[in-house]
C-alpha positions in Angstrom: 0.0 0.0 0.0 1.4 3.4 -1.1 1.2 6.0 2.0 1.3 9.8 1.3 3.9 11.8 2.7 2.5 13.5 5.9 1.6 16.9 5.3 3.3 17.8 8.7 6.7 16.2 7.1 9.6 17.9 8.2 13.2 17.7 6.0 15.9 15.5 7.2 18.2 17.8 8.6 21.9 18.0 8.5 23.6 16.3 10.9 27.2 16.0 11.9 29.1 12.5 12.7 29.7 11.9 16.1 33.3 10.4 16.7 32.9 6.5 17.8 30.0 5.5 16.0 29.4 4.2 12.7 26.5 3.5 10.4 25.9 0.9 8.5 22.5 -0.3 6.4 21.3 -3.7 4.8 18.6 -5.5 3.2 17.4 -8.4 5.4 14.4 -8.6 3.7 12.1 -8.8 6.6 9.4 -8.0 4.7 8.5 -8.0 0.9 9.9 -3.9 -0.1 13.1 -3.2 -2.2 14.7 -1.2 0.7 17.1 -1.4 3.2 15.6 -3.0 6.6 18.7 -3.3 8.9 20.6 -0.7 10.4 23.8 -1.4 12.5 25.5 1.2 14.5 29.2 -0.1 15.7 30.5 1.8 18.7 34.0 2.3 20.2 34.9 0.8 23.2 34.0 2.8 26.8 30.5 4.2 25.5 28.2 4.5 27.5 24.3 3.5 27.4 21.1 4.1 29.0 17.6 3.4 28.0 13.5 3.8 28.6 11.4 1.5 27.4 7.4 0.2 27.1 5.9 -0.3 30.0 3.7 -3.0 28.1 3.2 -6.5 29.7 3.4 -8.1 26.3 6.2 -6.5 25.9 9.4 -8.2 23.5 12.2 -10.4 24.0 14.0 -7.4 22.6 12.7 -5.0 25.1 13.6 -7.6 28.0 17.0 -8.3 26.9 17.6 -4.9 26.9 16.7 -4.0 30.5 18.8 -6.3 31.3 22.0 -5.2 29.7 21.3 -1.9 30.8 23.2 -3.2 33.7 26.4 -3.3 33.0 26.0 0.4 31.3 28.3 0.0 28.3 27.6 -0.7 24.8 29.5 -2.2 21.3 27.0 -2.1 18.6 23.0 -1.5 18.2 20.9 -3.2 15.4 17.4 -2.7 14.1 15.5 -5.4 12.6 12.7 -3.5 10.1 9.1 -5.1 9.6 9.0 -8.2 12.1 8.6 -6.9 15.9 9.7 -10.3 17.0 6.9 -9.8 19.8 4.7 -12.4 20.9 7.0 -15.0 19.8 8.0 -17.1 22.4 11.8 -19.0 22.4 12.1 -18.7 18.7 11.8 -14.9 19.1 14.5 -14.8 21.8 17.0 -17.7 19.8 17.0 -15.3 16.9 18.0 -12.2 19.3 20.5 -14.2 20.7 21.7 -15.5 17.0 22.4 -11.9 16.1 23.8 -10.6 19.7 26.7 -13.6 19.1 27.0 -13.3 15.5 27.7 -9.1 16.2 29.9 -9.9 18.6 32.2 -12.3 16.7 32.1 -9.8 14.2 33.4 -6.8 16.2 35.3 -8.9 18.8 33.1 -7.4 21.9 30.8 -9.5 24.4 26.9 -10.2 23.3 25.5 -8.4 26.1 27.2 -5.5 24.5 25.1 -6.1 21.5 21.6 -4.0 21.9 18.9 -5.2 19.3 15.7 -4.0 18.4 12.7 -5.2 16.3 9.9 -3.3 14.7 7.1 -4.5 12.6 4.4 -7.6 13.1 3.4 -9.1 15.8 3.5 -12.5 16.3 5.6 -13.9 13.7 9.3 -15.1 15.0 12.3 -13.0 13.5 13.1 -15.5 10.4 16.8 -16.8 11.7 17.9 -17.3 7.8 16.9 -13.9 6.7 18.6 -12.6 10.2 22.1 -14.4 9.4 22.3 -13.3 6.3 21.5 -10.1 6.8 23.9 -9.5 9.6 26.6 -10.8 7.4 25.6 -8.4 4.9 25.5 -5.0 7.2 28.8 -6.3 8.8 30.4 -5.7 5.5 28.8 -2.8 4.3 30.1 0.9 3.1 29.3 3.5 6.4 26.4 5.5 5.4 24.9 9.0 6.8 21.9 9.7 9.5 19.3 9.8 6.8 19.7 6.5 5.4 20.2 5.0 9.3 16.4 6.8 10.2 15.2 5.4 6.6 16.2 1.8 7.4 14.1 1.8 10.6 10.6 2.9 9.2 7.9 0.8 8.7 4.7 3.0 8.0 6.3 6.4 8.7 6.5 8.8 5.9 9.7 10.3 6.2 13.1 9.4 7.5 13.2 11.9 10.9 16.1 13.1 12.4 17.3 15.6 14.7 20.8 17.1 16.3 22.0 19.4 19.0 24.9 20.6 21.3 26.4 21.5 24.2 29.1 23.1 25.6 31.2 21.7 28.4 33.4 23.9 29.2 35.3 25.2 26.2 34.5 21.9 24.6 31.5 22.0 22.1 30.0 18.2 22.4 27.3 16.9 19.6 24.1 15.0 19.9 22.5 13.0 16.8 19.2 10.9 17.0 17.0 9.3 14.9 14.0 7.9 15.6 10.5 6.1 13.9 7.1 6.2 14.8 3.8 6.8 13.2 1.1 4.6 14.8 0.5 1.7 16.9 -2.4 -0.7 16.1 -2.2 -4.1 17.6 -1.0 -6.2 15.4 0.5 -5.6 12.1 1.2 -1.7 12.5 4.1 0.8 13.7 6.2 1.7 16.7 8.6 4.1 18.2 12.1 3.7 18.2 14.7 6.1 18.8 18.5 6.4 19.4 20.7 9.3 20.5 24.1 9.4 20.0 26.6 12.2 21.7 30.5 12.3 21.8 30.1 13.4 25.1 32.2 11.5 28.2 29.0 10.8 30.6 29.1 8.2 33.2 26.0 5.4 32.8 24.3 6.1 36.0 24.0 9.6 35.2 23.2 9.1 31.7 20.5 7.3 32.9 19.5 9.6 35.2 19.3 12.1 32.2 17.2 10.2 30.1 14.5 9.3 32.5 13.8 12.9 33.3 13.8 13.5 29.4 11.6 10.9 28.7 9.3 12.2 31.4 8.9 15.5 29.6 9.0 14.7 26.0 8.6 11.4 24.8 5.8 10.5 27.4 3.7 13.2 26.3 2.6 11.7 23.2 0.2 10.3 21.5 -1.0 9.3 18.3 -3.6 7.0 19.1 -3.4 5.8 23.0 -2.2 2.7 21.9 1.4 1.5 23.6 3.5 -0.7 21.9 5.2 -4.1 22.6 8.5 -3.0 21.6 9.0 0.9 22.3 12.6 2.0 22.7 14.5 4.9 23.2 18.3 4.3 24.0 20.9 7.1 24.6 24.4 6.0 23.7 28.2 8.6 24.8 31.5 7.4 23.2 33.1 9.6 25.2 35.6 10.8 22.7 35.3 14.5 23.4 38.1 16.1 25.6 36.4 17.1 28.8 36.1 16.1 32.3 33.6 13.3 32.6 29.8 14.6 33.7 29.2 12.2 36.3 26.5 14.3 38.4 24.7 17.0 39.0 27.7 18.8 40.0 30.4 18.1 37.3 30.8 21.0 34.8 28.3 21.3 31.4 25.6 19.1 33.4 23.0 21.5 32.9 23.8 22.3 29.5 24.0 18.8 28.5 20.9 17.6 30.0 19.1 20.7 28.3 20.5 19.6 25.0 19.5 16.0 25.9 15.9 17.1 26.6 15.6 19.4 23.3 16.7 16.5 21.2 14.5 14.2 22.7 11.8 16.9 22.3 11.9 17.3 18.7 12.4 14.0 18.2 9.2 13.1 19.7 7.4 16.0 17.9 8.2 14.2 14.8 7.0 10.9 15.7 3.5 13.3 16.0 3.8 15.4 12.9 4.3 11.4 11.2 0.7 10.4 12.8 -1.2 8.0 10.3 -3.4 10.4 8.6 -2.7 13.4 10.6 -3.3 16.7 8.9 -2.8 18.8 12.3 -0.1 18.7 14.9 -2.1 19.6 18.3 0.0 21.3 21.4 -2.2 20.7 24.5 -1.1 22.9 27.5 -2.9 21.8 30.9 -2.0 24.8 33.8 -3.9 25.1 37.3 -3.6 21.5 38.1 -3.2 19.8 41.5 0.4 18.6 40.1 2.6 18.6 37.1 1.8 14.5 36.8 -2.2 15.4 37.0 -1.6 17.9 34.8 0.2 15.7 31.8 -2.9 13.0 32.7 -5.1 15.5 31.7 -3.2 16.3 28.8 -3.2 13.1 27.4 -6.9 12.2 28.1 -7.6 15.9 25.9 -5.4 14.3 23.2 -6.3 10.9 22.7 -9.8 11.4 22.9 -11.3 10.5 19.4 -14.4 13.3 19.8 -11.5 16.0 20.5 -9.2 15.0 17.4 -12.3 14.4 15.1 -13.8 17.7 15.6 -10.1 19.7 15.2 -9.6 17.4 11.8 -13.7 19.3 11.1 -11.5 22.8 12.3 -14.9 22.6 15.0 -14.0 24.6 18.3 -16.0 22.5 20.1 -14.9 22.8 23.7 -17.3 20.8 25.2 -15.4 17.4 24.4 -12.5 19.3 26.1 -14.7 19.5 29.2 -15.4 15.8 28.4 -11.9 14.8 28.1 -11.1 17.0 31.5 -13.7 15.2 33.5 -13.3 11.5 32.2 -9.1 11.6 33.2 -9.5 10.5 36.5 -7.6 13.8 37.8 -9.3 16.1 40.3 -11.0 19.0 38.5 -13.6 21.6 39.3 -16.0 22.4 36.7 -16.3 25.7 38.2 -13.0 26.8 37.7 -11.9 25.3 34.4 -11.3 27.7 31.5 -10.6 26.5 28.0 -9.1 28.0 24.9 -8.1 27.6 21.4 -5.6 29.5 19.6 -4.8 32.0 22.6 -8.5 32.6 22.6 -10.6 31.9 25.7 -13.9 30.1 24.7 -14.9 29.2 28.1 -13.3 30.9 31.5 -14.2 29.8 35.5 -16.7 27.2 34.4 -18.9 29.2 31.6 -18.4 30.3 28.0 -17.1 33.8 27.4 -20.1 36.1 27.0 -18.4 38.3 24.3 -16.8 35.0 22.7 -15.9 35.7 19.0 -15.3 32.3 17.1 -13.7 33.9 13.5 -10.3 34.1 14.9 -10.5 30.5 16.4 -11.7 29.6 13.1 -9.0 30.5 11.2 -6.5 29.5 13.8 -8.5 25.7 13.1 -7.9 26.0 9.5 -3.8 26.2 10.5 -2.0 22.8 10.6 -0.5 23.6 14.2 -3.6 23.6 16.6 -2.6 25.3 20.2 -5.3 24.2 22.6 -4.9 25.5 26.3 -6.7 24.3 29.5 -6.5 26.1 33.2 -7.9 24.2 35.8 -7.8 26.9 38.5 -6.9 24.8 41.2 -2.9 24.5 41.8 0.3 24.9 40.1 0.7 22.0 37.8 1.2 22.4 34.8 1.9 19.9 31.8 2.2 20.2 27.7 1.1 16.7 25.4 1.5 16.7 21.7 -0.9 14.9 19.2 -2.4 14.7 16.1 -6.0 14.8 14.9 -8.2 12.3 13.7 -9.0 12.0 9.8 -10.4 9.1 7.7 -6.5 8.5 6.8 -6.1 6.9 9.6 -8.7 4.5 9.1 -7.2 3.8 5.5 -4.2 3.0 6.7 -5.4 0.7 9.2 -7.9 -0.9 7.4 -5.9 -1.9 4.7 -2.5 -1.9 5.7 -1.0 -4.8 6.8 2.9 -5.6 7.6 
């Protein structure tokens, strides 16, 4: 099935190497495409790793082997199997992880728990062990490619590679972060899911890395949605060769911590933006900023109940301000809330304030702010300080297409 380009596609942007990694791609030929479904990403000894994933309880062998080797914090190589998740699959699903952990570690002469994999694709069809050899043997030997062919490689049903760098300065040193990530959709089975990878030739410890990545994660990656539905195989894993010249950032207290967990947190940010912008069918990318809640966690669960509510994404797609499935959304989350004191507004424009429309409301300029393809949507519950932003995507009959006839 041929998938328009999203109309909320952003270009690949330019994106330096990062000293101590190197990308490779190959066809495995997961599925049946004429495209490159395997990317491997060798890294120099001492780098360092940490990683978020699903919270599912289906969740893959992948996923569990990699909680696991979070443990010793360092990392030799990632690779990224293309159109079979490998979920659901029992021991034939773990063999072939462990096939390709010990046949990427003969190849580069590093342990197997060094060896991080990831799968993305169907559910419930084993990892074909043939296809996986060969393919390994292939990507092994391959020319090193660029960021744009990496993020290709690991799509299934997004519509364009995504990609996204920063920096930091530590000192006088100027230290670069690269990541690359996919994601359009989740429908169980047979439909996409979010991985992403950041790379930085910065020298941080593991523990703090971690650290790091867990409160980025927090503010970013779990704050959105496409369509409520969590995969089996979400990953997002941070990776530091440690090749620039500066005192290592172990904590809080070493030199360029802040800056380098800001830059962290913007790349994670824009990252996960992108993942939105990629939403099957989406035709508007949705901010939702929840203030005046009871706490900042309240507020995000709020957020998220506003933006993966069908009857609020349906009406944006329709460019309808109807606030009253924003009330809906508000009251269904489970978070305290005061219909008294709730406010609502659309494009800076307050439809609704302390619990009962605007009496000089004028709906033209929300309108045309509804016609736009980035939809700001504002909620004050007027009972505390916490305060959350979600990002999402409406609702259109593209979704539907895509999920109705799509099938890995």
């Amino acid at each position: 099935m041929d998938i328009e380009t999203s109309p909320l596609a952003q270009p690949f942007p330019e994106m330096p190497a990062i000293n101590g990694v190197t990308l490779r791609v190959a066809r495995a030929r997961y599925k049946d495409w004429d495209r490159c479904d395997l990317t491997f990403v060798a890294l120099d000894e001492g780098t360092s790793v940490a990683g978020v994933f699903t919270q599912s309880a289906c969740a893959s062998t992948e996923v569990e082997m990699g909680r696991k080797q979070l443990k010793a914090g360092t990392a030799r190589a990632l690779i990224v199997n293309a159109g079979n998740s490998n979920a659901f699959t029992g021991h034939r699903g773990a063999e072939a992880v462990e096939q390709i952990m010990t046949q990427v570690s003969e190849g580069l002469g590093c342990a197997p728990d060094e060896v991080f994999v990831s799968s993305t694709g169907v559910i419930g069809v084993p990892l074909p062990k043939d296809r996986a050899r060969e393919g390994v043997a292939a990507v092994l030997s391959a020319r090193p490619c660029g960021w744009e062919d990496a993020a290709a490689a690991i799509s299934t049903t997004d519509t364009f590679a995504k990609g996204a760098h920063a920096s930091a300065m530590i000192g006088d040193t100027r230290v670069e972060l690269c990541g690359i990530i996919k994601g359009s959709g989740m429908i169980a089975p047979d439909m996409a899911t979010m991985l992403g990878y950041i790379f930085t030739d910065a020298d941080v410890a593991p523990e703090f890395l971690q650290e790091l990545l867990n409160n980025a994660n927090a503010q970013t990656y779990s704050c959105i949605t496409v369509d409520g539905d969590t995969s089996t195989s979400d990953t997002v894993l941070a990776f530091a060769t440690g090749k620039s010249a500066h005192p290592r950032i172990a904590g809080w207290d070493s030199p360029g911590a802040d800056a380098f967990a800001a830059a962290l947190t913007d790349i994670c940010r824009e990252l996960a933006q992108l993942v939105v912008r990629d939403g099957e069918g989406a035709s508007k990318f949705i901010s939702v900023r929840v203030t005046g809640a009871v706490s900042d966690e309240s507020a995000r669960r709020i957020g998220l109940s506003i933006a993966n509510s069908p009857l609020v994404k349906t009406a944006i797609a329709g460019e309808d301000a109807n606030w009253g499935r924003v009330v809906m959304a508000v009251g269904k989350a489970g978070e305290p809330a005061n219909r008294d004191t709730l406010s609502i507004a659309f494009g800076g424009v307050w439809a609704a304030r302390g619990g009962v429309p605007v009496e000089d409301y004028d709906e033209a300029p929300v309108a045309k702010h509804l016609q736009g393809d980035a939809i700001d949507l504002a909620v004050d519950l007027g009972m505390g300080d916490g305060h959350a932003e979600v990002w999402t995507c409406d609702l259109t009959h593209g979704y539907i297409s895509i999920n109705a006839d799509y099938r890995s």
